[in-house]
C-alpha positions as CSV (number, residue, x, y, z in Angstrom):
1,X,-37.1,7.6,15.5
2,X,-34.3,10.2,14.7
3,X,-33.7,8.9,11.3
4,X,-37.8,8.9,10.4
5,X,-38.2,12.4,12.2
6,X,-34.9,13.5,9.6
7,X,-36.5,11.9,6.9
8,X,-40.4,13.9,7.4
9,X,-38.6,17.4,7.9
10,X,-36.3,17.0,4.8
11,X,-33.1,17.9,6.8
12,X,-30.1,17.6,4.9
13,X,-26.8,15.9,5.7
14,X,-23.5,16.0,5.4
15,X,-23.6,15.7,1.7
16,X,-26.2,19.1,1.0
17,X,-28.9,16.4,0.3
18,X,-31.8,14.9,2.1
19,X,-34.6,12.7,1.7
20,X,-36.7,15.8,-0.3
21,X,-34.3,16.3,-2.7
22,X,-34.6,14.9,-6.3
23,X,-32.7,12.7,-9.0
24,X,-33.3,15.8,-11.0
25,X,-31.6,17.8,-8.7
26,X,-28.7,15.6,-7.6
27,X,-27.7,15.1,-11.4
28,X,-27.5,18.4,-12.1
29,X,-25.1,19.4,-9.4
30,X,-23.1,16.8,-10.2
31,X,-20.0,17.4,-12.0
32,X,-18.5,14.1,-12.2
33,X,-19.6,13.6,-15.6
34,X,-17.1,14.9,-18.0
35,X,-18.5,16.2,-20.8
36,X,-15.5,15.2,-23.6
37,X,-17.0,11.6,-23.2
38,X,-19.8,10.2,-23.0
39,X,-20.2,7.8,-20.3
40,X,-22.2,4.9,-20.3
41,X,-24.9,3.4,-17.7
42,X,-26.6,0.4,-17.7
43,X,-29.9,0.5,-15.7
44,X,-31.8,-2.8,-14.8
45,X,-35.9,-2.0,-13.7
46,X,-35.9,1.0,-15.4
47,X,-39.6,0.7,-17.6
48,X,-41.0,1.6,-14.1
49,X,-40.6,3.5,-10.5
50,X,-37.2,4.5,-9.4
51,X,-35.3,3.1,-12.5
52,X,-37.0,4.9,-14.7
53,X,-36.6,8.0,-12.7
54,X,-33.0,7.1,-12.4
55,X,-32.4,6.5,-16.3
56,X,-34.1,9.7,-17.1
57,X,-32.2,11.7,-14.8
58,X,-28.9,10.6,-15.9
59,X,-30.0,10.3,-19.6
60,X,-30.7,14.3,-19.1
61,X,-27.2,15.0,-17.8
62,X,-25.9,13.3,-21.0
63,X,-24.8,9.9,-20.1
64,X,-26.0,7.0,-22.9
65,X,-28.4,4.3,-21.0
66,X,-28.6,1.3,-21.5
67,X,-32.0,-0.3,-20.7
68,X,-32.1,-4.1,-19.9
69,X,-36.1,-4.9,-20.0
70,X,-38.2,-8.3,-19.8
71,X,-40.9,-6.2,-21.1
72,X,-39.4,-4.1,-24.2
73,X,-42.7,-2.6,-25.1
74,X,-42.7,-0.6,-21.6
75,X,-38.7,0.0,-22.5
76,X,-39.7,1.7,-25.5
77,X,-42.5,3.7,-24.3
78,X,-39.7,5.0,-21.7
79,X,-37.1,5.7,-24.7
80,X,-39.9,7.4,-26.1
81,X,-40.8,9.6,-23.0
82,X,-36.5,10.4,-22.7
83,X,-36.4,11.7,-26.0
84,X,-39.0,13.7,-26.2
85,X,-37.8,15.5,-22.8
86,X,-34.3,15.5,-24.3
87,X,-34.1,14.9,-28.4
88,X,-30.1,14.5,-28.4
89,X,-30.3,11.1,-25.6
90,X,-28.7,7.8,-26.4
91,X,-30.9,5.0,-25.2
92,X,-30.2,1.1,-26.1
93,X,-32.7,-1.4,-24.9
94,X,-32.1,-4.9,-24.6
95,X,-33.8,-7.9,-23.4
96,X,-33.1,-9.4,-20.1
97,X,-35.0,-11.5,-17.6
98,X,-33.0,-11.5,-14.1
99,X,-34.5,-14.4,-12.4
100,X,-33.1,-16.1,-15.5
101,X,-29.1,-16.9,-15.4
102,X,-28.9,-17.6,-19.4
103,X,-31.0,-14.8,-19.8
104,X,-28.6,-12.3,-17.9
105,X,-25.7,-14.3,-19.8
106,X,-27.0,-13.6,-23.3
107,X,-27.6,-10.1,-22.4
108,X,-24.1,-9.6,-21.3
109,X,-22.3,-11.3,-24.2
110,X,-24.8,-8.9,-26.6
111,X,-23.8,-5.5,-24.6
112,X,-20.1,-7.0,-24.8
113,X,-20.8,-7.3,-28.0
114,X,-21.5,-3.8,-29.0
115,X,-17.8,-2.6,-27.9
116,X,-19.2,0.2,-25.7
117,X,-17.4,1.2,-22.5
118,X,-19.0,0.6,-19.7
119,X,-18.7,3.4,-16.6
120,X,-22.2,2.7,-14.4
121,X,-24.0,-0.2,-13.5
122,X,-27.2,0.2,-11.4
123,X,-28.6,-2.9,-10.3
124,X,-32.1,-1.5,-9.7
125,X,-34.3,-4.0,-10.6
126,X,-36.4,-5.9,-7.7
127,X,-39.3,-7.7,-7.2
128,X,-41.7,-8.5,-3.9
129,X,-43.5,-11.9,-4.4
130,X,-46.3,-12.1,-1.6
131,X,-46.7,-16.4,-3.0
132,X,-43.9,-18.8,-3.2
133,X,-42.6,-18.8,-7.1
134,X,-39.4,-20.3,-8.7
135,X,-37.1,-19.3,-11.4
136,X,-37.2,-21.6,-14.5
137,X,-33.6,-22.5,-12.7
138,X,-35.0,-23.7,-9.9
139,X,-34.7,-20.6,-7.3
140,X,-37.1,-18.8,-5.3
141,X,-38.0,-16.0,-7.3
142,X,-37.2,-13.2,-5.3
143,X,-33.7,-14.6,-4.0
144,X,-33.0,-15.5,-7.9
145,X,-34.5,-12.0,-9.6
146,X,-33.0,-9.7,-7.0
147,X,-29.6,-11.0,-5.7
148,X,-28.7,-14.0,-7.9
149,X,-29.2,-12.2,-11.6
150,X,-27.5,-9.0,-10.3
151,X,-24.8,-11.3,-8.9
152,X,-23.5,-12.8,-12.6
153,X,-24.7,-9.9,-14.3
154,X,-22.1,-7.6,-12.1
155,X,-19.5,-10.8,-12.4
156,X,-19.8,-10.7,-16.3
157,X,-19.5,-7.0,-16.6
158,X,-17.2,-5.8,-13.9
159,X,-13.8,-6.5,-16.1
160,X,-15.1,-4.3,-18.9
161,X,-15.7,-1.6,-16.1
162,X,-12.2,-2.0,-14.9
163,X,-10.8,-1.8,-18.6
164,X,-13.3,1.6,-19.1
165,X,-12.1,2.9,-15.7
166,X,-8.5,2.1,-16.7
167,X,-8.4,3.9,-20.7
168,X,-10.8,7.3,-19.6
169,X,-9.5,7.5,-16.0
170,X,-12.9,8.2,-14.6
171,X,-13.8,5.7,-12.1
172,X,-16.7,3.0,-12.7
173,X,-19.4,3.1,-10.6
174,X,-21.7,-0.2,-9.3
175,X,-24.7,0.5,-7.3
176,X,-26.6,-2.1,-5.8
177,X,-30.0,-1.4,-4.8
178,X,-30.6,-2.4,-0.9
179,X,-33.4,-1.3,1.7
180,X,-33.3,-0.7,5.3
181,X,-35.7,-3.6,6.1
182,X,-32.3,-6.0,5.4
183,X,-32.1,-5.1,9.0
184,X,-35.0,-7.1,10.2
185,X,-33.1,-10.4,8.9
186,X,-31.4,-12.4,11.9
187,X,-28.4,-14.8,11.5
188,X,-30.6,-17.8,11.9
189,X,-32.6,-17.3,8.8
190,X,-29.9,-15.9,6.8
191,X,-29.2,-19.5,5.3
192,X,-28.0,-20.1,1.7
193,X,-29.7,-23.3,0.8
194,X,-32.7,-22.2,2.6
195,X,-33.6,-19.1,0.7
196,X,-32.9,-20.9,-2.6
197,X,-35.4,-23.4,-1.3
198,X,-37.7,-22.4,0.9
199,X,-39.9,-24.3,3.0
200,X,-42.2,-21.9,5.4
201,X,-42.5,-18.7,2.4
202,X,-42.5,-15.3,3.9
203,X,-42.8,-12.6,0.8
204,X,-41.4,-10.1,3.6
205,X,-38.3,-12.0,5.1
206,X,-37.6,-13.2,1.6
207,X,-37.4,-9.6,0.4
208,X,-35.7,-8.7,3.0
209,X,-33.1,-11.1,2.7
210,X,-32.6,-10.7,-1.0
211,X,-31.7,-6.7,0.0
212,X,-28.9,-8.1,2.5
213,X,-27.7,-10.2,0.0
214,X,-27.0,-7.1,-2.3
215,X,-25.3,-5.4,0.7
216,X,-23.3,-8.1,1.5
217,X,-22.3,-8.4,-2.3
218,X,-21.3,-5.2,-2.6
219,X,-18.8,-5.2,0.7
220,X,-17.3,-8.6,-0.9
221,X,-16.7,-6.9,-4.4
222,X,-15.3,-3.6,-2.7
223,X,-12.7,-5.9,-1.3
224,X,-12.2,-7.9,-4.1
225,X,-11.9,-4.8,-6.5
226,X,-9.6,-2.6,-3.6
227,X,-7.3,-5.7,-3.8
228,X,-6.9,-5.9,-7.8
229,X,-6.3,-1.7,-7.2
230,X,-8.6,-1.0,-9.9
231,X,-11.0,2.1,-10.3
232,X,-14.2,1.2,-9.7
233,X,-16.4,1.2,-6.6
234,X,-19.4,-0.2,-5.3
235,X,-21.7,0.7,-2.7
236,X,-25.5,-0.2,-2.1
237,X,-28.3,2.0,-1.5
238,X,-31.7,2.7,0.3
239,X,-33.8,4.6,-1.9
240,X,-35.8,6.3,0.7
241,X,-38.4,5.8,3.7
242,X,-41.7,6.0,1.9
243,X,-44.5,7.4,3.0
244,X,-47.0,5.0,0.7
245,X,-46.6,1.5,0.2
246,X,-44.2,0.7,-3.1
247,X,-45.3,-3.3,-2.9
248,X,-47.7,-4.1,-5.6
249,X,-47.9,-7.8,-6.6
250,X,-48.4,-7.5,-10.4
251,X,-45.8,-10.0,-11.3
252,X,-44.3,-8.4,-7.9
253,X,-42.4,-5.7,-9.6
254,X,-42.0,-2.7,-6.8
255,X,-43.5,0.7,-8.1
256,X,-44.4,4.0,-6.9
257,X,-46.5,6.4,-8.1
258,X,-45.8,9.3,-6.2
259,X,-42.4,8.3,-4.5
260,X,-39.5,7.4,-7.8
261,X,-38.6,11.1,-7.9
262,X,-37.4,11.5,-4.4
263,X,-36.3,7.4,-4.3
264,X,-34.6,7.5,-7.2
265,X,-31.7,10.8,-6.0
266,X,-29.9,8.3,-3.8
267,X,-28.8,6.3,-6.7
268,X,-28.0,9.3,-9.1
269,X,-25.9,10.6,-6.1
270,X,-24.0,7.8,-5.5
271,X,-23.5,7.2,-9.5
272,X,-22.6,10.5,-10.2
273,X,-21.9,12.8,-7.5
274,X,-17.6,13.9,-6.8
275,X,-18.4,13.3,-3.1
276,X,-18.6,9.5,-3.4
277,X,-15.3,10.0,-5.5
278,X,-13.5,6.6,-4.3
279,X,-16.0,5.7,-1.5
280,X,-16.6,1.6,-2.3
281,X,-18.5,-1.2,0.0
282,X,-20.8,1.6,2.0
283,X,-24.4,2.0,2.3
284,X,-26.5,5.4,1.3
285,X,-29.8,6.5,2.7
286,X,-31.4,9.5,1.6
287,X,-28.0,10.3,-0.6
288,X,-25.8,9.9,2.6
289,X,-23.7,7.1,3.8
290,X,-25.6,5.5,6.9
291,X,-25.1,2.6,9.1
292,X,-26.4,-0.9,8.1
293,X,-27.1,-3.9,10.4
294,X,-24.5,-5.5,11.9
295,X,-25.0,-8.9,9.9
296,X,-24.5,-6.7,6.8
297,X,-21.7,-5.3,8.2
298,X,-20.0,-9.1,8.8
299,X,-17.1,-9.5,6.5
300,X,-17.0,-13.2,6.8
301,X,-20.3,-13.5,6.0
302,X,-20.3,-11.7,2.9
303,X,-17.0,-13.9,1.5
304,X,-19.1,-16.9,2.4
305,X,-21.9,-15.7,0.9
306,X,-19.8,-14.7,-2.4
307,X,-18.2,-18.3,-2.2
308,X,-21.7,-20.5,-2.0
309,X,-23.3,-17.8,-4.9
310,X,-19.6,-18.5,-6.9
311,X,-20.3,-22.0,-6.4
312,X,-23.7,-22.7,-7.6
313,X,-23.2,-20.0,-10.9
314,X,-20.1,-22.5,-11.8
315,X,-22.3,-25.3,-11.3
């Protein structure tokens, strides 16, 4: 009730920001960015909603984005609408479909490909499904679009953002979009097999298990990056209590008409903002680290997690 009552009256935290503040604002406070180079951001879910939001934000401050899009018409059209607010951006777009394992492994091997550093990585993209659908590998579609492609696209990725880290000396950045309803999953329905396979659908629980998942990935890789001593972090982020519904089933991508701009500040903060500056395997609300639920906060569960999702990407 504290949290929601924060939330309504705009009260900022710790960090100077709170759930009315802006991606517009929180980029340009930021002084992270270094303006001798030009960092580079990928951005998946960005034709719509808080990605786009995101990607124009930090395309503004100077930073080159990279778009990943199953539709590349809608990329375009958002290319179009960042240049025209700022002539001098850098925007690449790419195809990708995340629900799709040798989609996301052909899109890496072509960004690889173009020899660009690599300093951010938003995984953004997400999608509610309120019917039971399945990958073309054989996953439930909302397991498979918003943990599993974010999984081997931040696996395939993460050693050029240690090499970038390592030649500029500014530290990579992985963000992992998360919301708060990961809370309302219990232990017994948080079951590997079982969400890649599911017998009784629920569009909500599957949602909401999918956004523990990216929690639970990103306290894995925080170890797993703290242990190799390399300089990049990860955390994962709420984008915001909403005050409208941001489910739409159209192919279940989430959207927002009136909510991206204020969603969209918690990412830019924790990509960009000095404040975060080493911060890795924490969770943001309302561009302030908060408390998730205890099962995200289970170390064991995330390695086994990491370990069964290892397993079946080798496979």
């Amino acid at each position: 009730m504290k949290e929601t009552l924060r939330y309504l009256a705009g009260i900022v935290g710790p960090s100077g920001y709170g759930s009315k503040s802006t991606a517009e604002q929180v980029a340009q406070s930021c002084s992270y960015l270094v303006d001798s180079q030009r960092l580079t951001a990928i951005i998946t879910g960005a034709t719509s909603g808080i990605g786009a939001e995101t990607a124009r934000a930090v395309a503004k401050r100077g930073v080159r984005v990279v778009i990943p899009a199953r539709d590349i018409k809608k990329a375009a059209e958002l290319k179009e609408r960042i240049r025209k607010d700022n002539p001098n951006a850098e925007v690449i777009l790419c195809e990708i479909d995340l629900s799709s394992l040798a989609s996301v492994k052909r899109f890496c091997n072509e960004f690889l490909a173009l020899g660009l550093p690599l300093n951010i990585l938003i995984n953004n993209a997400g999608i509610f499904s309120q019917k039971l659908e399945f990958s073309e590998d054989k996953f439930e579609m909302t397991f498979a679009t918003n943990y599993l492609g974010h999984y081997l696209l931040t696996e395939m990725l993460i050693e050029k953002m240690i090499e970038t880290a390592e030649q500029t000396g500014i530290q990579g950045r992985i963000i992992n979009l998360s919301s708060v309803i990961h809370s309302w999953v219990g232990r017994d329905c948080f079951h590997f097999n079982q969400m890649l396979h599911p017998i009784n659908y629920n569009g909500t629980r599957a949602y909401a298990q999918s956004k523990l998942a990216t929690i639970l990935h990103a306290k894995e890789i925080a170890k797993q990056l703290k242990a190799k001593n390399a300089n990049v972090t990860i955390n994962a982020v709420h984008p915001g209590i909403v005050k409208t519904g941001i489910f739409r089933a159209h192919k279940g991508f989430i959207t927002g008409k009136n909510l991206h701009v204020l969603g969209a500040s918690t990412s830019c903060y924790v990509a960009l903002s000095p404040q975060v500056e080493g911060m890795s395997g924490k969770y943001f609300v309302d561009c302030n680290e908060s408390n998730c639920s205890v099962l995200a906060n289970d170390e064991s569960e995330a390695r086994r997690l990491w370990r069964q999702t290892r397993a079946l990407i080798r496979r």
